[in-house]
C-alpha positions in Angstrom: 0.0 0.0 0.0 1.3 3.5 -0.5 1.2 6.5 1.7 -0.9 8.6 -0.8 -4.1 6.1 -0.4 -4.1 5.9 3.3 -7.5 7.3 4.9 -6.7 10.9 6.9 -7.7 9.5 10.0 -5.3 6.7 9.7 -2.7 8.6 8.1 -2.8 10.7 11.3 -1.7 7.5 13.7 1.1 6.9 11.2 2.3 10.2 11.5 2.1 9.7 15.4 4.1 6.3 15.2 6.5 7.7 13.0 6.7 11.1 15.5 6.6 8.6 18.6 9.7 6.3 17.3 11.5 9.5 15.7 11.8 11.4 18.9 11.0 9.4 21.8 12.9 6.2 20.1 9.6 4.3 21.0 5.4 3.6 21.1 3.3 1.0 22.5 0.1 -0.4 21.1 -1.8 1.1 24.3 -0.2 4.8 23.3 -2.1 4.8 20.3 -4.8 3.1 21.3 -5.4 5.9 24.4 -4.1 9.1 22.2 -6.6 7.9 19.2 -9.0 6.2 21.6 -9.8 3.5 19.4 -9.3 -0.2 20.1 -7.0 -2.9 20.3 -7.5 -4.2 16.5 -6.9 -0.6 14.8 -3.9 0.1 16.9 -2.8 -3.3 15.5 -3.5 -2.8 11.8 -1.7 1.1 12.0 1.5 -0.9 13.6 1.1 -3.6 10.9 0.6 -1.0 8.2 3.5 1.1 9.7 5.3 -1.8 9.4 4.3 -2.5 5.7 5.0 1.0 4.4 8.8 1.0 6.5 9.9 -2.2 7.8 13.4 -1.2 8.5 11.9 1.7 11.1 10.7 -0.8 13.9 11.0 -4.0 15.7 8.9 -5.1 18.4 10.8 -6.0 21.8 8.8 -8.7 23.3 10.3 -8.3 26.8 9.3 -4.1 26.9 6.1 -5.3 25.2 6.7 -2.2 22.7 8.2 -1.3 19.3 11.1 0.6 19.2 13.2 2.6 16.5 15.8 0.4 14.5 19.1 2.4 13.5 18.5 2.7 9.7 14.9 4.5 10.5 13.9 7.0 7.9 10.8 9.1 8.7 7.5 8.7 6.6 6.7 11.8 7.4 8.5 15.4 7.6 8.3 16.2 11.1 9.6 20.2 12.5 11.9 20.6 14.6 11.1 23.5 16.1 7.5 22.6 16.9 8.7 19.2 17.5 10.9 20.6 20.3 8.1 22.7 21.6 6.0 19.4 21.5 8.1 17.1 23.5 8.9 19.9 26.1 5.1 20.8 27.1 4.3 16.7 26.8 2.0 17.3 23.7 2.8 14.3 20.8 1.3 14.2 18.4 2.7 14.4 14.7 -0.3 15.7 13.3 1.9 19.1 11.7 3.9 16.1 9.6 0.6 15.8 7.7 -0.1 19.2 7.3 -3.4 19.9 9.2 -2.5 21.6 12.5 -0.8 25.1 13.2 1.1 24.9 16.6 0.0 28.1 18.2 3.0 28.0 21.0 6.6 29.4 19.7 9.5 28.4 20.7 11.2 31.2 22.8 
């Protein structure tokens, strides 16, 4: 499948996978599952479909129970620094500016 004919609302747990693993070298099945509050079986396909579109991003560590970054990840998606940085230092993760449909109203001092 390609990136282009993924649904919005799934392309918007991708982009949090991708943001999750980029920058926090990690995600859980219950992270997108409580962020997106949908249940166990879409969590599942986004990782599966994650998976599918880069497999050399991610490996699942059965003894953490969660999937973490692999060294030759490449992003899907283009994710901002600068509002990535604001992101992670107010605990707000989303991804959703890699996909082009939120404006970050805080700015980086």
């Amino acid at each position: 499948m390609e990136l282009e004919n993924v649904n919005y609302a799934q392309k918007q747990r991708l982009a949090f996978i991708d943001f999750k693993l980029m920058f926090t070298s990690s995600v859980t099945r219950n992270e997108i599952i409580q962020r997106f509050e949908c249940g166990t079986a879409a969590a599942s396909r986004d990782l599966a479909l994650y998976k599918e579109l880069a497999p050399k991003n991610l490996s699942y560590n059965t003894t953490e129970k969660q999937y973490i970054i692999e060294s030759n990840f490449k992003p899907l998606f283009n994710h901002d620094p600068r509002k990535t940085l604001v992101k992670l230092a107010n605990e707000i993760s989303d991804g959703f500016d890699s996909i082009g449909d939120t404006k970050f109203p805080v700015e980086a001092l």
